[in-house]
C-alpha positions as CSV (number, residue, x, y, z in Angstrom):
1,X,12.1,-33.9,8.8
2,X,9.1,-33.7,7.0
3,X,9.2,-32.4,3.0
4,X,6.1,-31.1,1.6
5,X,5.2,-29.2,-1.6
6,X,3.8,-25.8,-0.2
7,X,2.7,-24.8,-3.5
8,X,-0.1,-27.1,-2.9
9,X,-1.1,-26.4,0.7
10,X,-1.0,-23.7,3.0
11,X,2.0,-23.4,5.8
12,X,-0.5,-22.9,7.9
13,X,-2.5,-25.9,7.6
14,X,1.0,-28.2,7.6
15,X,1.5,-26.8,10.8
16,X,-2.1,-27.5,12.3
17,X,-2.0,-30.9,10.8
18,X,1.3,-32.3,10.9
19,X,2.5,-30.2,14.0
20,X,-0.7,-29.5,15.6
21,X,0.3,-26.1,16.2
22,X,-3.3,-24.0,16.5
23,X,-2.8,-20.7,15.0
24,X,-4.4,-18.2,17.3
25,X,-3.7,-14.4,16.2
26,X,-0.9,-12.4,14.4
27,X,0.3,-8.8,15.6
28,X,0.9,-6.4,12.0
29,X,2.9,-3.2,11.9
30,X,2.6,-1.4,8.7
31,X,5.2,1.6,7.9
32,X,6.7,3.2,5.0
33,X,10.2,2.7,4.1
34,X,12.6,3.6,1.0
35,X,13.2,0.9,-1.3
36,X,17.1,0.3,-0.6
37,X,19.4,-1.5,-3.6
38,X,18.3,-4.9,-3.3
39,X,14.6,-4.1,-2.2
40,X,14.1,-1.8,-5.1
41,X,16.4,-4.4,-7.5
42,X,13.9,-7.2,-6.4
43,X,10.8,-5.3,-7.2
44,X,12.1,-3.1,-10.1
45,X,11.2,0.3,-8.6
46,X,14.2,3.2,-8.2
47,X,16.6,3.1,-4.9
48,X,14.7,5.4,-2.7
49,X,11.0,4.7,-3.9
50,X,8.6,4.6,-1.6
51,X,7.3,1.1,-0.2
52,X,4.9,-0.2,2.1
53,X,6.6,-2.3,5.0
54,X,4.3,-4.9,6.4
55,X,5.9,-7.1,9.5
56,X,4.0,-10.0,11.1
57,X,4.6,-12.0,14.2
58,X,1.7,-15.3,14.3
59,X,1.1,-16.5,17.7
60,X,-0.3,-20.0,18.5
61,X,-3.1,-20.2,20.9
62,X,-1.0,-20.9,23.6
63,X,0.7,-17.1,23.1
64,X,4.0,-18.7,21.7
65,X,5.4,-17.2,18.6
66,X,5.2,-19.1,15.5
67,X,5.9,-17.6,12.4
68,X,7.5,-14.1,11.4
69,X,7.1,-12.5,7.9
70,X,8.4,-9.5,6.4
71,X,6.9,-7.9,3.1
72,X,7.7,-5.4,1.0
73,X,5.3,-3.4,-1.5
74,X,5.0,-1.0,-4.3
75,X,3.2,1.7,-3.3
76,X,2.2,2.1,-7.3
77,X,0.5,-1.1,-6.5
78,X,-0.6,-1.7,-3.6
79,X,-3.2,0.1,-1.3
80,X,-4.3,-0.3,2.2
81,X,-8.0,0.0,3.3
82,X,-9.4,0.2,6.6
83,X,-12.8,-0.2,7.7
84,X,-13.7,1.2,10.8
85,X,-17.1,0.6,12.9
86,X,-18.6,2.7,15.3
């Protein structure tokens, strides 16, 4: 098993280099929740706050699923902007 200090490199390049997995797209889906105990504990808002939900699957080229991450934020601090083109 290979041990490396991600603090100094990205996940994602460890995988393209050492696994030669080639990181193709990611599917988001961004909702709003309520912050429940150990959400709102974590990020020291009230039970019931409002957050931002973010979940991400990361495909490889190939289609398979790599990576899943799960993120929560403060809607005090944290915005999402969107740029659209005609």
């Amino acid at each position: 098993m290979l041990s490396l200090p991600l603090n100094r490199e990205s996940l994602f390049k460890v995988l393209e280099r050492e696994y030669q997995v080639e990181l193709g797209y990611a599917d988001e889906e961004i909702d709003a929740t309520a912050a429940d105990t150990r959400t709102a504990e974590l990020l020291s808002v009230s039970r019931g706050e409002p957050l931002m939900r973010i979940r991400q699957l990361i495909y490889s080229t190939k289609g398979k699923a790599i990576t899943y991450v799960l993120g929560f934020y403060r809607s005090d601090r944290h915005k999402l902007v969107i740029r659209r083109f005609r």
